[in-house]
C-alpha positions as CSV (number, residue, x, y, z in Angstrom):
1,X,0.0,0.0,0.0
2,X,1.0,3.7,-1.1
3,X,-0.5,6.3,1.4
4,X,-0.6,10.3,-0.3
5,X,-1.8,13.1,1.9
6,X,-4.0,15.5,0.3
7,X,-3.2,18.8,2.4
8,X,-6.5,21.0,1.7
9,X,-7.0,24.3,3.3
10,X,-10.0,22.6,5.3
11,X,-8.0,19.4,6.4
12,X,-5.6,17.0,5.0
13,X,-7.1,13.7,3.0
14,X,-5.3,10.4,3.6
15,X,-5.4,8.6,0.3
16,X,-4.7,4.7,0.8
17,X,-3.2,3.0,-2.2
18,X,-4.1,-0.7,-2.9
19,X,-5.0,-0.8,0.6
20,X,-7.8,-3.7,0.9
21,X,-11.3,-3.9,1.6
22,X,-10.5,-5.6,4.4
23,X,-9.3,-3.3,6.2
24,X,-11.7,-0.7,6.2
25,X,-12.6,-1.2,9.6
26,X,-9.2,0.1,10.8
27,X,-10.1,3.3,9.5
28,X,-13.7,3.9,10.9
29,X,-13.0,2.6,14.2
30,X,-14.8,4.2,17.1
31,X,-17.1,6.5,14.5
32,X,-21.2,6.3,14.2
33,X,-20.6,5.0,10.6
34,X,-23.7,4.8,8.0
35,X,-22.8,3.4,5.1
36,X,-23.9,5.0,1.7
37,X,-23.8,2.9,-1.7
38,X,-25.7,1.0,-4.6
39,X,-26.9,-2.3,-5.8
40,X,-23.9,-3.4,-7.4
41,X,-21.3,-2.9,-4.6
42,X,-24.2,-4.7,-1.9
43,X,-24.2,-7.5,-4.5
44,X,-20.5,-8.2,-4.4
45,X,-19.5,-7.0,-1.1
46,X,-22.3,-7.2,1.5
47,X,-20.3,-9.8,3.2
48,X,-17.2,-8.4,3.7
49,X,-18.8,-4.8,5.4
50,X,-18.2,-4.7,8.8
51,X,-21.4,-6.0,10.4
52,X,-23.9,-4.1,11.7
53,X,-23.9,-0.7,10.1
54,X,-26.8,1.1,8.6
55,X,-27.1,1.0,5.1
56,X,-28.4,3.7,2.6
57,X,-28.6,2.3,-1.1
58,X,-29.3,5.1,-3.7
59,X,-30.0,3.9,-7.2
60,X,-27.2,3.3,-10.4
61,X,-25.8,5.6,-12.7
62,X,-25.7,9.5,-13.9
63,X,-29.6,9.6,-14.0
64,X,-29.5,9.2,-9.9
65,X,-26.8,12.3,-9.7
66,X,-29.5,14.7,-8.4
67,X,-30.9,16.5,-6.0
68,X,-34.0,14.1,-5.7
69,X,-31.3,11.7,-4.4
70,X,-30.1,14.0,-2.1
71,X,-33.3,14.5,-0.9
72,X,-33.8,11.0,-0.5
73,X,-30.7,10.7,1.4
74,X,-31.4,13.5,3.8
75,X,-34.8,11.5,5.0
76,X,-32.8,8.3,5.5
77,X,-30.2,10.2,7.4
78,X,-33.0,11.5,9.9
79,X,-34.4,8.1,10.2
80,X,-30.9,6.6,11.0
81,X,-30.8,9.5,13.7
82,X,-27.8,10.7,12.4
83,X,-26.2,13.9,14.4
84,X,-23.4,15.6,14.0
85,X,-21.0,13.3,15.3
86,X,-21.7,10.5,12.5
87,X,-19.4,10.1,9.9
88,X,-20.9,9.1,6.3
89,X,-19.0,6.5,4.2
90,X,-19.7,6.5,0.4
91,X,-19.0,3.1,-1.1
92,X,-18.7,2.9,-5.0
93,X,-17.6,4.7,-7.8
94,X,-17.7,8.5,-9.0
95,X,-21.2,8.6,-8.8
96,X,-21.7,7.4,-5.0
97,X,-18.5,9.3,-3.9
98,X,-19.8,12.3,-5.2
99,X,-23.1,12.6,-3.6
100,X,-22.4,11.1,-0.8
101,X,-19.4,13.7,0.0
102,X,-22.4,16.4,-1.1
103,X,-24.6,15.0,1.4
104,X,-22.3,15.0,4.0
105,X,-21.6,18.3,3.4
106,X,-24.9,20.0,3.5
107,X,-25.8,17.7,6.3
108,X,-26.2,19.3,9.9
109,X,-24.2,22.0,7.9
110,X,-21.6,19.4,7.7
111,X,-20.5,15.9,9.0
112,X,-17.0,13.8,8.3
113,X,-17.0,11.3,5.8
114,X,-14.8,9.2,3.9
115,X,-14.6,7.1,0.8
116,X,-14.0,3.2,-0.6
117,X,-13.5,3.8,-4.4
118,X,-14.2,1.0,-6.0
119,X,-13.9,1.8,-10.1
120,X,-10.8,3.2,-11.6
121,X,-12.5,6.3,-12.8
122,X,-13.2,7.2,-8.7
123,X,-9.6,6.2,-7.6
124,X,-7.7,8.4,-9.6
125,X,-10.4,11.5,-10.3
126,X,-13.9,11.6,-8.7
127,X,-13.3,10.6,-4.9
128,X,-9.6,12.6,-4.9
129,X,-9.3,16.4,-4.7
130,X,-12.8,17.3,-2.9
131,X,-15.0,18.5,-5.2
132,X,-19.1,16.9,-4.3
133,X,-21.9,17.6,-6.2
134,X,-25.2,16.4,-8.1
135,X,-26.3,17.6,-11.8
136,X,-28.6,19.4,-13.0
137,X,-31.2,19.2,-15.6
138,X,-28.5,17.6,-17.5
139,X,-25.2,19.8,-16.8
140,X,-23.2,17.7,-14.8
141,X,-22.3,18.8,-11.3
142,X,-23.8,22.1,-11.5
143,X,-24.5,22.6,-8.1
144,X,-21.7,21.3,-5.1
145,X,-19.3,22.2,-2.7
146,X,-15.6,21.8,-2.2
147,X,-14.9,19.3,1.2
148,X,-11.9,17.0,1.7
149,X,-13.1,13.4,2.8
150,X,-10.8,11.8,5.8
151,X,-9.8,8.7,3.5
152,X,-10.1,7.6,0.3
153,X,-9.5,3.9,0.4
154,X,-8.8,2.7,-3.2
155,X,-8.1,-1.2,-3.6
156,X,-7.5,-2.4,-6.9
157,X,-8.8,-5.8,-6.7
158,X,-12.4,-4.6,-6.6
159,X,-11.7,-3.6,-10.3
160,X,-12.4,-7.3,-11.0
161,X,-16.4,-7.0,-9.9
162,X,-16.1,-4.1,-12.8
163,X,-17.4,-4.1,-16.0
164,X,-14.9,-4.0,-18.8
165,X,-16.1,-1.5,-20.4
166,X,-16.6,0.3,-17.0
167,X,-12.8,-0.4,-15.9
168,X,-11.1,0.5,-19.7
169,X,-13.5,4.4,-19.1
170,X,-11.0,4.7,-16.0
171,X,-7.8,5.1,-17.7
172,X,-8.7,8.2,-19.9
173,X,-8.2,10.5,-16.8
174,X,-4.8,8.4,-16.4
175,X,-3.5,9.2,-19.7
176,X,-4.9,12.8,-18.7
177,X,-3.1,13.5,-16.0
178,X,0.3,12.2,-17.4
179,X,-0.5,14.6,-20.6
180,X,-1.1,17.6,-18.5
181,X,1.5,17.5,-16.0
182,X,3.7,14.1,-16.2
183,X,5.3,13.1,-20.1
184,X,7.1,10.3,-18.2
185,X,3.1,9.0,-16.7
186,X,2.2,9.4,-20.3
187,X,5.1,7.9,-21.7
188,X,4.1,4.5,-19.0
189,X,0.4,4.7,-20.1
190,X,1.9,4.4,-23.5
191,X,4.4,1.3,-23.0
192,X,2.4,-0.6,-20.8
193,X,-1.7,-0.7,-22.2
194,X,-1.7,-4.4,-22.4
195,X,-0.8,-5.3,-18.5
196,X,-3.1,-1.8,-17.4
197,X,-6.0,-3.5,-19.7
198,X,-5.0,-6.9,-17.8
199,X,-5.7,-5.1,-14.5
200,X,-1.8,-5.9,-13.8
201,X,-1.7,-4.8,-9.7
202,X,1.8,-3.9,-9.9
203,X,0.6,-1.6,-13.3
204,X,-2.4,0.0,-12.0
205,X,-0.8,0.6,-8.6
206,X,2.0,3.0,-10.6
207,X,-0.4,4.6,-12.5
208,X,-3.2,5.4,-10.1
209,X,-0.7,6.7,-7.4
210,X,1.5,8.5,-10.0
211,X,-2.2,10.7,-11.6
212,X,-3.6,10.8,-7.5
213,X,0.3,12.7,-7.0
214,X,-0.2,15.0,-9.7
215,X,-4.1,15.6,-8.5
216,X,-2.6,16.3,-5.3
217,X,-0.4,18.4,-6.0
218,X,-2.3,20.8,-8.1
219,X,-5.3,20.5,-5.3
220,X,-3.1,21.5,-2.5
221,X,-2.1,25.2,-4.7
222,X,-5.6,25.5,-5.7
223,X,-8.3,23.5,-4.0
224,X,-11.2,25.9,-5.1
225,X,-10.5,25.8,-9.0
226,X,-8.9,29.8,-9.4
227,X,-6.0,28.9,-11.4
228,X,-4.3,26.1,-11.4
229,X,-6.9,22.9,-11.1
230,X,-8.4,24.7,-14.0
231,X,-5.5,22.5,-16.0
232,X,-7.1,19.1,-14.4
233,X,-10.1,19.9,-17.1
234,X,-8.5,19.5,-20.1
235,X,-10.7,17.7,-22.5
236,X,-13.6,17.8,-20.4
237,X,-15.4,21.3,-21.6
238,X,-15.6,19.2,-24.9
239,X,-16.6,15.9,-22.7
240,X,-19.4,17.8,-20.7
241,X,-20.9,18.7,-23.9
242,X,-20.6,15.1,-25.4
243,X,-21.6,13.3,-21.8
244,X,-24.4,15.5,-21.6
245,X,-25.8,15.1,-25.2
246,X,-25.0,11.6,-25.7
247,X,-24.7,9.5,-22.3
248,X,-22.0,7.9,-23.1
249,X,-19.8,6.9,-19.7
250,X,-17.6,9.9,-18.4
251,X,-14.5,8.7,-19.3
252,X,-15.1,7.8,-23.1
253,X,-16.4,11.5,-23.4
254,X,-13.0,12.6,-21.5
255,X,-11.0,10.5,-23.8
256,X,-12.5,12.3,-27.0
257,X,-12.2,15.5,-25.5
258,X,-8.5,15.2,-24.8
259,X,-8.2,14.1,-29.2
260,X,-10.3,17.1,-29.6
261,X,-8.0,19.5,-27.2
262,X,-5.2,18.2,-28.7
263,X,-6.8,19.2,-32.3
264,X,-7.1,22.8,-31.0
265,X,-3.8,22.6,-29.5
266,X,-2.2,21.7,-33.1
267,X,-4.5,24.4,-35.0
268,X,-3.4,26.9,-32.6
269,X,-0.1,26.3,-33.3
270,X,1.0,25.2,-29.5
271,X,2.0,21.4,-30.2
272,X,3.0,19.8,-33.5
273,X,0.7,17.3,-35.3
274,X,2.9,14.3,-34.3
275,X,2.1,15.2,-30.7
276,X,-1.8,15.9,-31.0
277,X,-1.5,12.5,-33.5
278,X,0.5,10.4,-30.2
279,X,-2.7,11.6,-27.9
280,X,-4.9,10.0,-30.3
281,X,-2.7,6.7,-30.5
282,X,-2.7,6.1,-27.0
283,X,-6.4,6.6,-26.1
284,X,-7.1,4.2,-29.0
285,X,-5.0,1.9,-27.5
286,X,-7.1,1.6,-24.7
287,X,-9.9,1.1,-26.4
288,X,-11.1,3.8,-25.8
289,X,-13.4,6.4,-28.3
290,X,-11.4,9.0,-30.5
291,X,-14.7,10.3,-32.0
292,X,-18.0,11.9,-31.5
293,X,-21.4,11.7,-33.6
294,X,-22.9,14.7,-31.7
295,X,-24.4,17.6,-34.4
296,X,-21.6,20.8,-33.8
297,X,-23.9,23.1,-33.4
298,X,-25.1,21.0,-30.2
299,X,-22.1,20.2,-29.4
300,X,-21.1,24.3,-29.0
301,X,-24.7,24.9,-27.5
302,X,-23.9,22.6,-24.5
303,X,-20.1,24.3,-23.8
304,X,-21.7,27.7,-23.5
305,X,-22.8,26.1,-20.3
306,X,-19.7,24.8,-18.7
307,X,-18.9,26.2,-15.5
308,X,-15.5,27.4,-16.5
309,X,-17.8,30.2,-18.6
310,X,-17.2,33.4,-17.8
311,X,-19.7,36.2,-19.5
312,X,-19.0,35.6,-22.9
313,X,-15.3,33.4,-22.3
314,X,-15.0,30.0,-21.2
315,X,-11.8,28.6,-20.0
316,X,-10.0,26.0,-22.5
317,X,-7.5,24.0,-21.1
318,X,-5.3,22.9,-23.9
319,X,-1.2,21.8,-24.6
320,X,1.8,23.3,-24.9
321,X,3.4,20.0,-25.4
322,X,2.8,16.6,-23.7
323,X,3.4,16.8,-20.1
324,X,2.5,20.7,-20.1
325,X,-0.8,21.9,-20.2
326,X,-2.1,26.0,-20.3
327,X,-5.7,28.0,-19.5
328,X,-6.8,29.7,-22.6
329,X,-9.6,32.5,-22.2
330,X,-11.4,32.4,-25.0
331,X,-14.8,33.9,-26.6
332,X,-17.5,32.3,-27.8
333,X,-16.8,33.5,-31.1
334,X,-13.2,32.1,-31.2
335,X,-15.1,28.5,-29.4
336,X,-17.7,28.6,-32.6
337,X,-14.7,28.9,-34.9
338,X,-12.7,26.2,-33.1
339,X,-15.8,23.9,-33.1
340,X,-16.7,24.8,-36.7
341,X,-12.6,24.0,-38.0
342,X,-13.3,20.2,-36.0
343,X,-16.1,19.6,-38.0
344,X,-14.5,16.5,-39.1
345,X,-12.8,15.3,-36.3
346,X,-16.6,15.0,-33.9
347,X,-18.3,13.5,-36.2
């Protein structure tokens, strides 16, 4: 096990590494645990929860990111007579760890929590850096709050309850991280896709601890997304717009979003076509989508609603080579022209 400290202006988050399921109940000793999670993780791991604590089970996927949920949450943490001194733990993936670090949060104006990641998408982006929230009406986490869990407990063997196509989403923001701040990450993700897809422990353990480093890192200088964390979106204005139109799973719409960043990187002269080409090679070689079928004009329609707008600019985070990654300010204008010179690239 790899232990990283995330130190947050709130509090510092321990993030445990290929530490196991079993044991969790190391970590919530002596705390008024009630456990929040879904179907899936009750199906493969009722057995192995420490006995006895009160379970909350919201329902699966992006359509249960809302504020219906968290309403639904709130009544079941008044009938489990929670107080201020119970700590919330979030079993699951991004979704789960997400809402459940909201509810905390707006809870009794706030109670501790703490996260088991169980997908690969979670360990290495959702439940690290302490951003919670739910959607709405369709714009993904449009209304949160940013709160550091105490733990993040990320075992690697749960990826083998996963999905494939589930576990494969996980490594776009991988091959993210490693193109925004580490060429030598990105350079691994490269060299070693066959023993990552194989869910090689010794592989995964590398790469998530090397991308939770980097999220770190850039958390700790900026936890409220001013400057700096801005650079942990690249590819996801485009990915928004594409999750949000299409449904496909949040890291297939990250992984074309990166191509497409790295297309307006090349057109705007900041990396070479070999490079925005290399980006496009190794998402492929994950399986991973490279495309989009969603209309343009839909497709610009839904980024005029990011949250990194600003009046009429919006905040594009794009490449100055692999391994460095710059904020552009840009105007809608300039994003209609961008999106209109893609044309054949989405679709």
């Amino acid at each position: 096990m790899k232990i990283l400290d995330v130190k947050a202006e709130s509090k510092t988050s321990k993030i445990l590494i290929g530490e196991r399921l079993s044991q969790l109940p190391r970590y919530i000793e002596g705390k008024k645990v009630i456990v929040l999670t879904d179907s899936n993780i009750l199906k493969h791991y009722r057995d192995q929860l420490p006995a006895g604590l009160p379970i909350i089970e919201m329902g699966l996927g992006e359509k249960n990111k809302t504020l219906a949920t968290l309403d639904y949450i709130m009544g079941r943490l008044v009938a489990c007579e929670a107080d201020r001194t119970s700590f919330l733990l979030a079993i699951g993936g991004g979704i789960v760890c997400d809402v459940g670090g909201f509810a905390a949060s707006v809870y009794m104006r706030g109670i501790s929590f703490g996260f088991v990641s169980t997908t690969l998408l979670s360990q290495v982006d959702a439940s690290v850096g302490g951003k919670n929230g739910v959607n709405f009406e369709g714009f993904k986490n449009m209304i949160g709050i940013f709160n550091q869990p105490d733990f993040v407990l990320c075992d690697n063997e749960m990826f083998r309850t996963l999905d494939a196509h589930q576990f494969r989403s996980g490594f776009a923001e991988i091959i993210k991280a490693g193109a925004i701040k580490n060429k030598a990450l990105f350079d691994y993700c490269a060299n070693h896709a066959r023993e990552a897809l194989a869910n090689d422990s010794e592989t995964i353990t590398h790469m998530v601890y090397e991308s939770v480093k980097i999220k770190a890192d850039v958390v700790e200088a900026d936890e409220r997304e001013k400057g700096e964390r801005r650079l942990l979106n690249f590819g996801h204005t485009f990915a928004h717009a594409i999750e949000k139109k299409s449904g496909i799973l949040h890291g297939d719409a990250v992984a074309i979003g990166m191509v497409l960043a790295a297309k307006v990187s090349q057109q705007l002269g900041l990396i070479s076509k070999s490079e925005a080409d290399r980006i496009k090679e190794v998402v492929a070689a994950y399986q991973l989508p490279v495309t989009s079928e969603i209309p343009v004009q839909d497709l610009f329609d839904s980024m005029k609603q990011d949250k990194k707008r600003e009046g009429g600019f919006i905040h594009l985070v794009l490449l100055e080579g692999i391994g460095k990654a710059v904020t552009r300010k840009v105007s809608y204008n300039e994003l209609q022209q961008i999106i209109d010179d893609l044309r054949s690239d989405i679709g």
